[in-house]
C-alpha positions in Angstrom: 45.5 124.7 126.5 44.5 123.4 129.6 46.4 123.6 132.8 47.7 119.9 132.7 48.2 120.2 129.4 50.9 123.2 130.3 51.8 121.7 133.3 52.9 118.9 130.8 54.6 121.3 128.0 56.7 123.1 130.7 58.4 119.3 132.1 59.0 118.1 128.1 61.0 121.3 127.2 63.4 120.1 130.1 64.0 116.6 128.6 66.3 116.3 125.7 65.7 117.5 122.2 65.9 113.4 121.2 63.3 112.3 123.4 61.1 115.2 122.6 61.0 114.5 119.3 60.4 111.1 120.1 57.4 111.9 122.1 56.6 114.4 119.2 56.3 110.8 117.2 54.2 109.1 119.1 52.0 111.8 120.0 51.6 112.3 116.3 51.1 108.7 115.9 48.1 108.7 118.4 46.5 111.8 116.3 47.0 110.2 112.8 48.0 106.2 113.0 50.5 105.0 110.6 48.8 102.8 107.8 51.2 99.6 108.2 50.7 99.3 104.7 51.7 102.2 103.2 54.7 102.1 105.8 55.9 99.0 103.7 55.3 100.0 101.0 57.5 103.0 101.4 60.5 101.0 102.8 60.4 99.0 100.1 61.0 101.3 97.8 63.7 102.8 99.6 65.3 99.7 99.6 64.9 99.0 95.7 66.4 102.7 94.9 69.0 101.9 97.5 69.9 98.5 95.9 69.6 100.4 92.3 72.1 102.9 93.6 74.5 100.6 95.1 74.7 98.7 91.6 75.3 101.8 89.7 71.8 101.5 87.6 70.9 104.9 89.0 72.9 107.9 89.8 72.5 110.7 92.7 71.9 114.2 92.3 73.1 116.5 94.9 70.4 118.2 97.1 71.8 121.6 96.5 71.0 120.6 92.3 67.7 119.7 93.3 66.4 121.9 95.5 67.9 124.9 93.0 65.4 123.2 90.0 62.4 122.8 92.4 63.3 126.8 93.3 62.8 127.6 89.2 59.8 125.5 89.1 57.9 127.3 91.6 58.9 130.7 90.2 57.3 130.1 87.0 
């Protein structure tokens, strides 16, 4: 890493951990732009399954549940 780049690391750790993530973000951003599309696309599907939920067509699993059956599919 170069000097300013340090020089830069060291003043970041001393802001707080929300607007070091939000620089995290953006810095990300500038290395690997969001497609707007694909953002879209994604929120609208969240909103669908969100709507489904709220209506009762769909029912929610518990992380815990989910994460234990992902944990047996990888063992096998």
């Amino acid at each position: 890493m170069t000097a300013v780049a340090e020089k830069i690391y060291e003043e970041v750790l001393d802001l707080p951990a929300e607007e070091r993530l939000h620089l995290i973000d953006k810095l990300l951003q500038s290395v690997t732009p969001i497609d707007k599309s694909i953002e879209k696309a994604w929120i609208d599907e969240a909103e669908r399954r969100y709507k489904e939920y709220k209506a009762g067509k769909v029912k929610a699993i518990p992380g815990d549940e989910v994460f234990r059956k992902i944990q047996r599919r990888l063992k096998k």
